[in-house]
Wavefront OBJ file of the C-alpha trace (Angstrom):
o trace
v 26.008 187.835 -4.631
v 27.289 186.988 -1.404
v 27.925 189.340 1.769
v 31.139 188.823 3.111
v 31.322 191.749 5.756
v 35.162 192.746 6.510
v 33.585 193.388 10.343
v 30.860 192.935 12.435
v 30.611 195.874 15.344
v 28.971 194.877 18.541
v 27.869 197.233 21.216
v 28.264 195.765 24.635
v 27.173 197.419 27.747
v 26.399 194.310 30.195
v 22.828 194.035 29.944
v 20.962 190.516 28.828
v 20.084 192.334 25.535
v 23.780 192.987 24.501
v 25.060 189.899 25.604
v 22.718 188.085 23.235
v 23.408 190.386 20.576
v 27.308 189.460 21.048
v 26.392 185.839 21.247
v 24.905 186.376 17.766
v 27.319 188.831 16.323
v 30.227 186.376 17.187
v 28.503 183.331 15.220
v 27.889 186.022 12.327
v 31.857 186.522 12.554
v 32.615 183.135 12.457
v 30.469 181.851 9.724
v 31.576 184.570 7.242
v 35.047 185.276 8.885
v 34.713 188.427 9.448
v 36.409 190.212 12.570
v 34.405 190.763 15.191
v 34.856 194.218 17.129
v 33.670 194.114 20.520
v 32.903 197.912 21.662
v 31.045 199.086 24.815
v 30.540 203.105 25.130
v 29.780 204.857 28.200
v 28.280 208.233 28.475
v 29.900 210.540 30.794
v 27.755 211.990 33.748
v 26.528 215.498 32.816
v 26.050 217.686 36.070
v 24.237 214.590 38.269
v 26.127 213.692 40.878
v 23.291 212.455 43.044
v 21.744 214.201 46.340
v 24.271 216.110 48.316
v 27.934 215.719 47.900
v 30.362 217.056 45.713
v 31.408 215.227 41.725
v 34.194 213.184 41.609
v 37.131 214.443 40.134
v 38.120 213.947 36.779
v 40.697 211.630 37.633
v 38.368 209.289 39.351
v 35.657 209.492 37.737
v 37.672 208.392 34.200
v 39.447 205.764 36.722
v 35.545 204.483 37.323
v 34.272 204.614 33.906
v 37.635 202.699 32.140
v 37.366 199.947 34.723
v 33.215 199.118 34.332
v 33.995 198.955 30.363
v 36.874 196.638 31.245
v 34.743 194.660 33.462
v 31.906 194.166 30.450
v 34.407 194.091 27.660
v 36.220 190.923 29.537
v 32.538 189.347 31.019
v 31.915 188.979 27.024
v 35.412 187.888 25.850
v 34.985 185.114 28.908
v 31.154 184.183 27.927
v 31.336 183.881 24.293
v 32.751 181.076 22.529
v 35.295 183.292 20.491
v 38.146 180.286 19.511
v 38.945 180.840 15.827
v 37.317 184.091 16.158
v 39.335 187.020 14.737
v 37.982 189.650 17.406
v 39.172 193.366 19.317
v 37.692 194.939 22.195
v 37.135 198.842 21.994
v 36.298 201.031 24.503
v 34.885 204.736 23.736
v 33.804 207.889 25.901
v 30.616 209.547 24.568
v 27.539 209.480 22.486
v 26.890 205.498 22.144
v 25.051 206.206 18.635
v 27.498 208.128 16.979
v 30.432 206.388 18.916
v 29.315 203.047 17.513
v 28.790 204.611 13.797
v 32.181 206.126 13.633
v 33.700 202.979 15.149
v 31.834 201.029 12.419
v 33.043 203.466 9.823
v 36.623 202.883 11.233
v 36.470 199.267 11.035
v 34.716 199.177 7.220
v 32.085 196.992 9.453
v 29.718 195.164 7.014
v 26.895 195.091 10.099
v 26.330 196.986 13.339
v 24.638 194.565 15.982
v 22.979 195.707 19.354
v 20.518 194.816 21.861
v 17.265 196.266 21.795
v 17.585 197.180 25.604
v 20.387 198.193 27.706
v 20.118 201.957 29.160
v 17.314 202.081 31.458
v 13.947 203.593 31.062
v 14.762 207.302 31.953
v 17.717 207.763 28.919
v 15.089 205.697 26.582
v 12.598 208.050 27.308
v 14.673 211.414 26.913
v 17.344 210.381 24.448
v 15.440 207.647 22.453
v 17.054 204.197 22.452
v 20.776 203.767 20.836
v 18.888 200.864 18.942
v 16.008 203.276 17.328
v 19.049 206.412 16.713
v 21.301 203.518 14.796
v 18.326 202.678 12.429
v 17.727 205.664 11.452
v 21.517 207.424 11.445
v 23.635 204.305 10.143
v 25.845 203.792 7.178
v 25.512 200.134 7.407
v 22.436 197.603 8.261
v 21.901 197.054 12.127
v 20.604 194.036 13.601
v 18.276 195.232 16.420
v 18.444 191.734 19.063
v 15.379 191.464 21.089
l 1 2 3 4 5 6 7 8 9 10 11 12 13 14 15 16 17 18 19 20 21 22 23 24 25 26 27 28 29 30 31 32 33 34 35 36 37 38 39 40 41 42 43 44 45 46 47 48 49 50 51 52 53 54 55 56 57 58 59 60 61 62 63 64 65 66 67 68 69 70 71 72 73 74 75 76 77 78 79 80 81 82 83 84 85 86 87 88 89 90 91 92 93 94 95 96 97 98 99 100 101 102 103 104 105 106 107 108 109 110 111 112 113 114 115 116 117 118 119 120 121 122 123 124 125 126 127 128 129 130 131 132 133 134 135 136 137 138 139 140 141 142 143 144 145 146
């Protein structure tokens, strides 16, 4: 039998981690020609808006968070080799877990590929790492990249 995934879904974010795990996720794509789906999520601030000051308003703070995933979404298209790749970039707003699964689901993605590391130590330690929730809430296999 051989596994000819329709997609493979990579979760970007613009750490070392997820920039290895597109590097890999792209050759995946290209040796089975599958499309690759390039998708960085971003969590919205709830209630921390730093010492002192008031939160930004909605306007600016979506302004903020649609530029930084443009800014990682086109860092990756620029760094990876993707000629003859079939590929999309996808940005989401929300839970990076679930926002990855359902874009996975979307997709019919044959493989979900992140980095083992990208949110820093205080969201690993309260939420549990998008890598570890993926493993264990999936539809399809995910390759955890060191």
């Amino acid at each position: 039998m051989t596994w000819n995934p329709k997609s493979i879904v990579v979760g970007v974010d613009g750490s070392e981690t997820s920039g290895r795990a597109a590097e890999i996720a792209a050759e995946i794509a290209r040796s089975r020609e599958a499309k690759l789906v390039l998708v960085t999520v971003v969590r919205p601030p709830e209630g921390w808006w730093g010492i002192g000051g008031a939160p930004p308003t909605p306007e600016a703070l979506s302004a903020a968070l649609v530029e930084g995933q443009q800014q990682v979404l086109k860092e990756n298209e620029e760094r990876l080799a993707l000629d003859g790749v079939d590929y999309e970039t996808v940005e989401e707003l929300g839970d990076p877990t679930s926002r990855l699964i359902a874009v996975a689901e979307e997709r019919e993605a044959g493989l979900i590929v992140i980095g083992k590391r990208g949110a820093g130590l205080a969201e690993r330690v309260m939420l549990g790492s998008v890598a570890d929730r993926l493993c264990h809430h999936s539809p399809v296999p995910v390759m955890v990249v060191p």
